[in-house]
SEVOFI-871473 format. One record per residue (C-alpha): residue number from 1; x, y, z; residue in one letter. Coordinates in nm, 4 decimals, padded with zeros to 6 digits. Example, Ala and Ser with C-alpha at 12.3 -4.5 7.8 and 13.67 -1.06 7.14 Angstrom:
REM SEVOFI-871473
+-----+----------+----------+----------+---------+
| num |        x |        y |        z | residuo |
+-----+----------+----------+----------+---------+
|   1 |  01.2300 | -00.4500 |  00.7800 |       a |
|   2 |  01.3670 | -00.1060 |  00.7140 |       s |
+-----+----------+----------+----------+---------+
***
This chain:
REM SEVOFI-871473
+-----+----------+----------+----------+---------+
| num |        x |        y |        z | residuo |
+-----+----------+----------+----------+---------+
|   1 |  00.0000 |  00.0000 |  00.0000 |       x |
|   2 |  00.0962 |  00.3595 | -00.0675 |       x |
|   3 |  00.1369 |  00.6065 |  00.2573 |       x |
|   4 |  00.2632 |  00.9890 |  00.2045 |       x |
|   5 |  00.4124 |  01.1603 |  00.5166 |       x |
|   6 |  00.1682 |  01.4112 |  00.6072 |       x |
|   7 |  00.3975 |  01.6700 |  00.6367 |       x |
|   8 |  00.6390 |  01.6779 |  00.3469 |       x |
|   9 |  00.4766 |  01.4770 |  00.1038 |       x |
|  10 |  00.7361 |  01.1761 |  00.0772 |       x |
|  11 |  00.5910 |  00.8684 | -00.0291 |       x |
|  12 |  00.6241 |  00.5061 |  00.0930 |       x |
|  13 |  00.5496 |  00.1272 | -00.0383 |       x |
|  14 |  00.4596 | -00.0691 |  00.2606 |       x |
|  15 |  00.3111 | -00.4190 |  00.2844 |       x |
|  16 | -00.0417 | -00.4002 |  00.4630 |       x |
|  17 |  00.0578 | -00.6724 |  00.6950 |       x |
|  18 |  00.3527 | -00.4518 |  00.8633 |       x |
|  19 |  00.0660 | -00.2279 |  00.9532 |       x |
|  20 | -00.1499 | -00.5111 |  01.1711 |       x |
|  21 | -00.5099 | -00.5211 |  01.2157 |       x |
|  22 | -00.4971 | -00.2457 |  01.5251 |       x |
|  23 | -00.3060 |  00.0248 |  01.2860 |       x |
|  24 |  00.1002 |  00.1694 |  01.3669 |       x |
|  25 |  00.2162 |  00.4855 |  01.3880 |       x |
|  26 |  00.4922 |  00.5659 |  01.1391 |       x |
|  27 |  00.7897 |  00.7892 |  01.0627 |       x |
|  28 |  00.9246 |  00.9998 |  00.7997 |       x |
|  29 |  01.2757 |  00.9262 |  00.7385 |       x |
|  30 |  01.3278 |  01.2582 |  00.5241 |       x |
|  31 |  01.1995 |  01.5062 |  00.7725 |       x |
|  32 |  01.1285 |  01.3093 |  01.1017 |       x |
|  33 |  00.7535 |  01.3238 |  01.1185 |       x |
|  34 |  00.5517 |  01.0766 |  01.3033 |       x |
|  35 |  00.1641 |  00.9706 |  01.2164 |       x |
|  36 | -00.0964 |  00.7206 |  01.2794 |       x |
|  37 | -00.1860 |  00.5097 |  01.0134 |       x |
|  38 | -00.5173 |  00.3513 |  01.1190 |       x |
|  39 | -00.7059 |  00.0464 |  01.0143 |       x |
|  40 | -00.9642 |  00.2710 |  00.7799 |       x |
|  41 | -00.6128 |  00.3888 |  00.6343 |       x |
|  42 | -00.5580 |  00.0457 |  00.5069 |       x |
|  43 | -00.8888 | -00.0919 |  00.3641 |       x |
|  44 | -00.8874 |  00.2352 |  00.1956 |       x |
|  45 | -00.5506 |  00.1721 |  00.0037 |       x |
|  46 | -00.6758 | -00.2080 | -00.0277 |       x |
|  47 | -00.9285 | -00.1450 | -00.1686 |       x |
|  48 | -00.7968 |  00.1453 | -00.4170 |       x |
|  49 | -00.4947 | -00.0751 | -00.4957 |       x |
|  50 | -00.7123 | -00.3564 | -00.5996 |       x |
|  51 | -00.9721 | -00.1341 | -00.8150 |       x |
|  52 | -00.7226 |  00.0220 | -01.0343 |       x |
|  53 | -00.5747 | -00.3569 | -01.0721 |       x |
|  54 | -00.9349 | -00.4337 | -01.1909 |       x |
|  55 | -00.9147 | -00.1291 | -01.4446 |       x |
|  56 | -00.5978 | -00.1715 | -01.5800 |       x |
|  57 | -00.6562 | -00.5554 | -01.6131 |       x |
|  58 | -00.9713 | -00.5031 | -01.8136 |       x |
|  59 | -00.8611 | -00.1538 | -02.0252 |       x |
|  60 | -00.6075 | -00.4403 | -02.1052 |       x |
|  61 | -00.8232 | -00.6546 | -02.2492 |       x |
|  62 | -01.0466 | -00.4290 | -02.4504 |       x |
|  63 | -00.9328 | -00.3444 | -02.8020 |       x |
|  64 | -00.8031 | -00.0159 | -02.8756 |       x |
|  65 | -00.9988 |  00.2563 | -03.0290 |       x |
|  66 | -00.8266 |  00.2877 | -03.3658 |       x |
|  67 | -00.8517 | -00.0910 | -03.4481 |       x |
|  68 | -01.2566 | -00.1386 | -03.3790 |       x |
|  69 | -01.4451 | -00.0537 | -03.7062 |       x |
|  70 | -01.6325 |  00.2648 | -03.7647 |       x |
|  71 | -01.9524 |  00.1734 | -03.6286 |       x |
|  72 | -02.0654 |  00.3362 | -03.2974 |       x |
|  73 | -02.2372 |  00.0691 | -03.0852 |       x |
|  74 | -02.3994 |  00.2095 | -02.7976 |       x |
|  75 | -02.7338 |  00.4028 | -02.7363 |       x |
|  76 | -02.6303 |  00.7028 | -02.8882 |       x |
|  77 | -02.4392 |  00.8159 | -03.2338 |       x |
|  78 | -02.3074 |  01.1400 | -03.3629 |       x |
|  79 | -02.2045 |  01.2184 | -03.7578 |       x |
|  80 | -02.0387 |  01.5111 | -03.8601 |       x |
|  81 | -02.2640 |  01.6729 | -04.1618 |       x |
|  82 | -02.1205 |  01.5786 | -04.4978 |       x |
|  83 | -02.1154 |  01.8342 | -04.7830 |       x |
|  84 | -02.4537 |  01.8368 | -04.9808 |       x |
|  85 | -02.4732 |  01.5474 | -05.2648 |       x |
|  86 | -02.7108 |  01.4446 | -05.4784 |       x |
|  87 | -02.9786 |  01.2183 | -05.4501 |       x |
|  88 | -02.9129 |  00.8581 | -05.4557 |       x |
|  89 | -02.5540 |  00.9278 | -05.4038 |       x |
|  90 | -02.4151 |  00.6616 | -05.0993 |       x |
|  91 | -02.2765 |  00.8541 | -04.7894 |       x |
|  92 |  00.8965 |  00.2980 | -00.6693 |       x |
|  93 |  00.9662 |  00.1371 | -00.3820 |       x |
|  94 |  01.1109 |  00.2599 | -00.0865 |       x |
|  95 |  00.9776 |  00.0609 |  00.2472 |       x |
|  96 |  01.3323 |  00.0608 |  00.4483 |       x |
|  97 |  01.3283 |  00.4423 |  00.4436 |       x |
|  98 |  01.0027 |  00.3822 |  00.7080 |       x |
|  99 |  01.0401 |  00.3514 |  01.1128 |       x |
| 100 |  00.7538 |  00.1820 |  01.3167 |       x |
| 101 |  00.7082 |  00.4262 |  01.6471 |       x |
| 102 |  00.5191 |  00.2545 |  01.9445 |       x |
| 103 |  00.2305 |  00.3910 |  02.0542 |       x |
| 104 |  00.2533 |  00.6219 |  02.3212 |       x |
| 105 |  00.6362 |  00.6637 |  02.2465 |       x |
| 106 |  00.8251 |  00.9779 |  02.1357 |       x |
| 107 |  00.9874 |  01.0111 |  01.8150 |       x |
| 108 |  01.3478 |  00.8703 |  01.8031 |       x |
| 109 |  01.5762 |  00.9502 |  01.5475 |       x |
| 110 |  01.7467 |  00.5921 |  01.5053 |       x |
| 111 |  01.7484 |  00.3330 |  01.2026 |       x |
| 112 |  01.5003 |  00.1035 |  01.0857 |       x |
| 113 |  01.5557 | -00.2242 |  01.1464 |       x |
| 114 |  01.4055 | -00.5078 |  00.9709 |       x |
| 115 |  01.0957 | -00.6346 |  01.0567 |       x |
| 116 |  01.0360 | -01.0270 |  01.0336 |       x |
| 117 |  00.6403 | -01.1165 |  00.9910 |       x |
| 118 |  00.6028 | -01.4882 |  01.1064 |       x |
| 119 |  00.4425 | -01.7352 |  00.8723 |       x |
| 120 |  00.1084 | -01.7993 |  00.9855 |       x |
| 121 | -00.0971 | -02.0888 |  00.8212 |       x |
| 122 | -00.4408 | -01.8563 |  00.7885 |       x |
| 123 | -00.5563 | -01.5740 |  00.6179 |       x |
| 124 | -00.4555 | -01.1790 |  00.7532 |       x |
| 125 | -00.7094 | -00.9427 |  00.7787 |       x |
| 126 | -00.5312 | -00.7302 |  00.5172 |       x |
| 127 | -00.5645 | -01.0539 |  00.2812 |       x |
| 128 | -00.8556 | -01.1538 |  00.3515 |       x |
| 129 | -00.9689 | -00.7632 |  00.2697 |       x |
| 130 | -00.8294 | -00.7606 | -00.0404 |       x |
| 131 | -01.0055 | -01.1230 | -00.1483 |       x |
| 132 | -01.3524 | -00.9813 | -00.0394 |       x |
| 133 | -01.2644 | -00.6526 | -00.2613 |       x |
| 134 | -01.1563 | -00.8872 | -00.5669 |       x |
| 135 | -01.4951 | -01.0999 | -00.5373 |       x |
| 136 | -01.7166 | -00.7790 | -00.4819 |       x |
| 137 | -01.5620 | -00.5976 | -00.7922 |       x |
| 138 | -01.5816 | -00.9447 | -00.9590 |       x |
| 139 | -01.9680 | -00.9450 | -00.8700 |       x |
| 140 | -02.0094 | -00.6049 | -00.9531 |       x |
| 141 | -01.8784 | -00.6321 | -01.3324 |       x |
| 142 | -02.0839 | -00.9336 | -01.4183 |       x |
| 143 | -02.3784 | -00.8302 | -01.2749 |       x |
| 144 | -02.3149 | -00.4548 | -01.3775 |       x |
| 145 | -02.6535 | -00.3808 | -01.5624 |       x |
| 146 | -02.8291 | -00.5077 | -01.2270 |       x |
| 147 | -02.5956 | -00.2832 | -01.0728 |       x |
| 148 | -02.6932 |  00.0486 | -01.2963 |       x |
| 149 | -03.0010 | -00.0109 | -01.2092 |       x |
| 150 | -03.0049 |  00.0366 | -00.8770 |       x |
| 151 | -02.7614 |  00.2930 | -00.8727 |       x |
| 152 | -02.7695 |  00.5048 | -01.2224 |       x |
| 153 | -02.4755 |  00.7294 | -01.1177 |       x |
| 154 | -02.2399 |  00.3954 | -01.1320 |       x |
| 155 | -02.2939 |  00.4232 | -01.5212 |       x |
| 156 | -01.9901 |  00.6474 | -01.5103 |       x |
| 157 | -01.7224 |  00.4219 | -01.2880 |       x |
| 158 | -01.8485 |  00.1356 | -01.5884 |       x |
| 159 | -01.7538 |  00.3385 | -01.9102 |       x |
| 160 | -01.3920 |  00.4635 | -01.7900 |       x |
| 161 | -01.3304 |  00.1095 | -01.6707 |       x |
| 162 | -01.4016 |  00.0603 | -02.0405 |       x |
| 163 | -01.7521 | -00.1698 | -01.9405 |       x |
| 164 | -02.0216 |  00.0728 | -02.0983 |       x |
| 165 | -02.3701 | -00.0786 | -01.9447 |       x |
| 166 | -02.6270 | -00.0655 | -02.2520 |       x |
| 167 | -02.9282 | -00.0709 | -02.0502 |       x |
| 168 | -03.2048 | -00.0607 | -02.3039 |       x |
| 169 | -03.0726 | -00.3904 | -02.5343 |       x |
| 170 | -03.0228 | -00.1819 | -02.8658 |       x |
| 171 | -02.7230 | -00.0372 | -03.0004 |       x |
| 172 | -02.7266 |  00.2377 | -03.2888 |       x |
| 173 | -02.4718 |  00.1485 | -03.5736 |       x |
| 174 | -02.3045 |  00.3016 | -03.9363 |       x |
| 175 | -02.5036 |  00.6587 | -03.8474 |       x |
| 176 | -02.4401 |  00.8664 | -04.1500 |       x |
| 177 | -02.6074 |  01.2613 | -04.2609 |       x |
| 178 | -02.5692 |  01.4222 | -04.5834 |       x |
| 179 | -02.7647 |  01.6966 | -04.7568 |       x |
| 180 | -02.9072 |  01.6597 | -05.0777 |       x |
| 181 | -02.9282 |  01.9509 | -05.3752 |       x |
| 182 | -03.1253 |  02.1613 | -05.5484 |       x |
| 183 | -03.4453 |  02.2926 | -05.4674 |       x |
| 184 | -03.6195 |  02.1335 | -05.1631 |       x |
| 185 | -03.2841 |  02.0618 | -05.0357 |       x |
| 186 | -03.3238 |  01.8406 | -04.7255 |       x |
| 187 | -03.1092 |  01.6736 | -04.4503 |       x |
| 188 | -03.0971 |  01.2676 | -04.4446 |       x |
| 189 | -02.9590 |  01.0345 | -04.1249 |       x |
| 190 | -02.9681 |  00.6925 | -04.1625 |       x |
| 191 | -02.8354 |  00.4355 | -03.9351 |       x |
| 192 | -02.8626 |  00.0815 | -03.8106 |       x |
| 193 | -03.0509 |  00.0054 | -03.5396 |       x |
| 194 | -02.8996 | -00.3433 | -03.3974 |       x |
| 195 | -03.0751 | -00.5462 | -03.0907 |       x |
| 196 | -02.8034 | -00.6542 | -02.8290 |       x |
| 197 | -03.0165 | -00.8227 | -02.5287 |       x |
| 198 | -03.0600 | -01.1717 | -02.5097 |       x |
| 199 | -03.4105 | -01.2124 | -02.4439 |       x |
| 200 | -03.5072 | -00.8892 | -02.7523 |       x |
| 201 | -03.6173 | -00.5465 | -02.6518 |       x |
| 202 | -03.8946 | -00.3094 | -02.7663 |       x |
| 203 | -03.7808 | -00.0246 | -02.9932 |       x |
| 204 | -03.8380 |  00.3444 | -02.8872 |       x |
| 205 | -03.8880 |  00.6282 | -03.0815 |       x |
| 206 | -03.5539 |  00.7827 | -03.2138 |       x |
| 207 | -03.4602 |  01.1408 | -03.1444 |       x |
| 208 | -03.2333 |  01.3330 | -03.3574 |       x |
| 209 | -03.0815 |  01.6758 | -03.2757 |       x |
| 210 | -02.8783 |  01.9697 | -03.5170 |       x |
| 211 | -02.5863 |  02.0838 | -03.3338 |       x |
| 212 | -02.3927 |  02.3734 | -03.4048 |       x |
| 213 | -02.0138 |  02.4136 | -03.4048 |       x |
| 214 | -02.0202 |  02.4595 | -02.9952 |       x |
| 215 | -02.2717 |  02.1818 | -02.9404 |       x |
| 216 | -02.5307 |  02.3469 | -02.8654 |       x |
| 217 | -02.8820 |  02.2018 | -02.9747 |       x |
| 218 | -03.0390 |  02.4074 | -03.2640 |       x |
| 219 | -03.3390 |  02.1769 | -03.3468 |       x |
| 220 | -03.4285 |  01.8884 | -03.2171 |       x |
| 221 | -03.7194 |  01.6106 | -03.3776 |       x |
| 222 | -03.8102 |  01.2537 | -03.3104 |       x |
| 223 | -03.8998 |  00.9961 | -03.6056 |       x |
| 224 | -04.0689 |  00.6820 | -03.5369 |       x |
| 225 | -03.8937 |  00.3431 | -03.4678 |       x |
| 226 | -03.8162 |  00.1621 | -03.7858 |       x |
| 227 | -03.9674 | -00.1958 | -03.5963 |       x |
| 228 | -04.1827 | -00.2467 | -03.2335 |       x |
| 229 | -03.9089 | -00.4807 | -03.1241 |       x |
| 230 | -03.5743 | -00.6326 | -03.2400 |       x |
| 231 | -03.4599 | -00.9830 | -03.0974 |       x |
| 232 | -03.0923 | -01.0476 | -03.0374 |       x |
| 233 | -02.8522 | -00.9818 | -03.3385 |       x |
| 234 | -03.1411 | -00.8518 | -03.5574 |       x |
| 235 | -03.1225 | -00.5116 | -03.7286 |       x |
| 236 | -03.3391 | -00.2341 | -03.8498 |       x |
| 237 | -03.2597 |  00.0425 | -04.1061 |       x |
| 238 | -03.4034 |  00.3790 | -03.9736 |       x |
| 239 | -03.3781 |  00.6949 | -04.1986 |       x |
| 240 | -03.4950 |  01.1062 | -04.1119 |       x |
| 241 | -03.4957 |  01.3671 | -04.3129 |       x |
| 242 | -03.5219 |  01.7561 | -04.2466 |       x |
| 243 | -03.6899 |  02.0201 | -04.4928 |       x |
| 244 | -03.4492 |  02.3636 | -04.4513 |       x |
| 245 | -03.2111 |  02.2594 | -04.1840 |       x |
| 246 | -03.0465 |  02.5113 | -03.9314 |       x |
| 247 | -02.7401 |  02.6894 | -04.1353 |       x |
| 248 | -02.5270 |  02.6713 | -03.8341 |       x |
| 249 | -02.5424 |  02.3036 | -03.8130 |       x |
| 250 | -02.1958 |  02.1111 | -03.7761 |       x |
| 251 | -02.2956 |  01.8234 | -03.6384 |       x |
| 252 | -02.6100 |  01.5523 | -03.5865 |       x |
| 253 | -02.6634 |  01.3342 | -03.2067 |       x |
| 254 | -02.8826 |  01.0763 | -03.2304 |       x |
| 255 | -03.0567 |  00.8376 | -02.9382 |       x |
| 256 | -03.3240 |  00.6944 | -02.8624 |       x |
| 257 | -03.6072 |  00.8859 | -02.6980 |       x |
| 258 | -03.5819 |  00.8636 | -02.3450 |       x |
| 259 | -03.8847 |  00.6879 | -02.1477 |       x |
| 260 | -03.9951 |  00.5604 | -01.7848 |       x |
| 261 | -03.7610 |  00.3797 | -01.5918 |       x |
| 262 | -03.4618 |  00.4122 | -01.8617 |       x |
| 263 | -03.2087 |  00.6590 | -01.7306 |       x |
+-----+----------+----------+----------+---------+
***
């Protein structure tokens, strides 16, 4: 676990076994100070340590940005507006330099000396901490859309661990816009609509907004869903269109329309 002296900021790799289940008080060995490292102390670093282990262990696994194709799965899409075309025209360590104080003691300016933790044949509290953190985040990642759920403001932690939670089943896929020319010039999005869940999901309405070079909504409109319901792996063509669009437009968001109980 990490510690950082209080007072000028040094930092320290410890094991959190030398600190014991009652806590230790500690001392700088750059500028002398002595502090209290208590039990809280050390569930919190557990538990930190372990959830950035998680993270990096599963950003790890996922496949880089660049090399995932140019669809946009998840429950919303954006498209830059293309120029107009015409129609029908395709789109350290450092754990010696720490002294144990006793508690109760005053500071001593001596060396550390080497501490030696007997072997003991069952689990530490420290362990066993950091095995009930590994299941819990364990539980928490498979069961994550349970999870968001519950508790919508988790959605967050999920997508910069690099889990998104898709909560509504569908993704939106290969969202293009383009104008077309001449008179009765008009605005067309298409995309994919693509059903994810298992067990199928109902389709919602689809919302589409113009947004202008600071992303800030100039006209919003909702068309209707291209099918009631998609089961898993099927997929739905859904195309808009938008008589004299906004001149400031730069660039199109589109979602599904929200509804009860989807956050």
């Amino acid at each position: 676990m990490l510690i950082v002296c209080p007072s000028c900021a040094s930092e320290y790799n410890i094991d959190a076994e030398y600190v014991g289940a009652e806590g230790r008080s500690v001392r700088c060995a750059a500028c002398r100070t002595t502090w209290f490292i208590s039990p809280d102390d050390v569930v919190a670093a557990v538990e930190s340590d372990m959830t950035a282990a998680m993270m990096e262990a599963v950003q790890g696994r996922a496949e880089p940005a660049d090399a995932r194709p140019d669809s946009q799965p998840g429950v919303e899409a954006e498209a830059a507006m293309e120029p107009p075309v015409s129609e029908g025209e395709p789109p350290g360590d450092a754990v010696e330099a720490v002294e144990a104080v006793e508690a109760g003691s005053s500071p001593r300016p001596k060396r550390a000396r080497p501490v030696k933790t007997p072997r003991r044949s069952r689990f530490s509290p420290a362990a066993a901490l950091g095995l009930s953190v590994v299941v819990g985040l364990g539980l928490a990642i498979v069961g994550r859309t349970t999870v968001v759920r519950a508790m919508p403001q988790s959605a967050g932690l999920y997508a910069r661990m690099g889990l998104p939670v898709n909560l509504r089943g569908l993704d939106l896929r290969d969202v293009v816009a383009f104008q077309t020319q001449g008179e009765g010039a008009q605005l067309v999005i298409e995309g994919d609509v693509v059903g994810v869940a298992e067990a199928g999901a109902p389709v919602p309405p689809i919302e589409i907004e113009v947004r202008d070079a600071q992303e800030q909504v100039l006209y919003r409109w909702s068309v209707a869903a291209p099918r009631q319901r998609l089961e898993h792996h099927e997929t739905a063509r859904f195309r808009a269109s938008l008589s004299a669009p906004p001149a400031g437009g730069r660039a199109i968001r589109v979602s599904f329309a929200p509804h009860a109980g989807t956050p």
